[in-house]
C-alpha positions as CSV (number, residue, x, y, z in Angstrom):
1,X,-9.3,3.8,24.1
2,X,-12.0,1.1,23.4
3,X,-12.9,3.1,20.2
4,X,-8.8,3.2,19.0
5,X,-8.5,-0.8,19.2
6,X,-11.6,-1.5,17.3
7,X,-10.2,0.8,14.3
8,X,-7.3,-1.6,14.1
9,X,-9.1,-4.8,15.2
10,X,-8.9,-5.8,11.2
11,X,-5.4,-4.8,10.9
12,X,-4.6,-6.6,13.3
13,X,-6.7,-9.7,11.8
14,X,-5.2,-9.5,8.7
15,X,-1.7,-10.0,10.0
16,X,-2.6,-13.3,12.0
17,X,-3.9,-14.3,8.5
18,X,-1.0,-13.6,6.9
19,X,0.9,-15.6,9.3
20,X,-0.9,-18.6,8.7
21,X,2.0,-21.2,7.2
22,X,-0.5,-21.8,4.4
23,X,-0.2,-18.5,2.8
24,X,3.2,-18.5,3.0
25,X,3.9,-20.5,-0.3
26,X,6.6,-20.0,-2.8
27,X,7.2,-20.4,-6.4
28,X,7.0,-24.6,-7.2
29,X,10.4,-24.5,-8.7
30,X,11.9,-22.8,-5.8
31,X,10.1,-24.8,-3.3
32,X,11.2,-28.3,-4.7
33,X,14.5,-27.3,-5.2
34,X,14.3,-26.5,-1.4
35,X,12.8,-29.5,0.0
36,X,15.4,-31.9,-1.6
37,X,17.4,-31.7,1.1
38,X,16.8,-31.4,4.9
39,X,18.9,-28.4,5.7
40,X,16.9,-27.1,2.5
41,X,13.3,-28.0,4.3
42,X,14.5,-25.4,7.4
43,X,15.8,-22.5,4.4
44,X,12.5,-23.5,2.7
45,X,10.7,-22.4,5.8
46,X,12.9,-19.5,6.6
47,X,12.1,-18.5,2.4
48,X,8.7,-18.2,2.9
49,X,8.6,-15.8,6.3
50,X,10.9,-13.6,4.6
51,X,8.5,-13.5,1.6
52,X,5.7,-12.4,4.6
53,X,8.2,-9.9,5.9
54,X,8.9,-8.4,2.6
55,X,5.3,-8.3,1.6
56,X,3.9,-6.7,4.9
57,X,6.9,-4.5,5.4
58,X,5.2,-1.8,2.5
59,X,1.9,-2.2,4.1
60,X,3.4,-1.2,7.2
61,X,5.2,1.8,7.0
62,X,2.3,3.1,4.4
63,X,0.2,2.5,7.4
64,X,2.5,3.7,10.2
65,X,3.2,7.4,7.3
66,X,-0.6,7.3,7.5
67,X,-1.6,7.6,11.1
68,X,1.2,9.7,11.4
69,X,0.0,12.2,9.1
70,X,-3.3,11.8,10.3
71,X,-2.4,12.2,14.1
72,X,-1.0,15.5,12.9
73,X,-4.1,16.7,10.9
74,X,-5.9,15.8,13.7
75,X,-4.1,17.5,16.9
76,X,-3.8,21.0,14.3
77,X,-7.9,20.7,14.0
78,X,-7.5,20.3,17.6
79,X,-5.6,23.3,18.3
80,X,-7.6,25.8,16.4
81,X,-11.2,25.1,17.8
């Protein structure tokens, strides 16, 4: 069990990173345009985690199709010894 969590310790990392508010910027048009107003500084804020989300969403599923496949691979090697 030990041996599955450290396989996805940097997964795991590199989301926390990725939800760091620093690297969650947006283009410098799109974020002044934003911040000129105050109910634009809370959509400027909401802009940039749906940037995260639509940039870590790909990652994701290609991961999630990935262990999948490889769960599968793994409990047919499994079944023939």
């Amino acid at each position: 069990m030990m041996n599955r969590f450290l396989r996805f310790l940097p997964f795991l990392f590199l989301v926390f990173l990725a939800a760091h508010p620093a690297g969650a910027q947006v283009c410098g048009l799109c974020k002044l345009s934003l911040m000129n107003s105050p109910e634009g500084r809370h959509l400027a804020k909401a802009f940039n985690h749906g940037i995260l989300f639509l940039l870590a969403m790909p990652y994701a599923l290609g991961g999630l199709i990935t262990f999948g496949l490889y769960s599968i691979k793994r409990n047919e090697n499994k079944d023939d010894q």
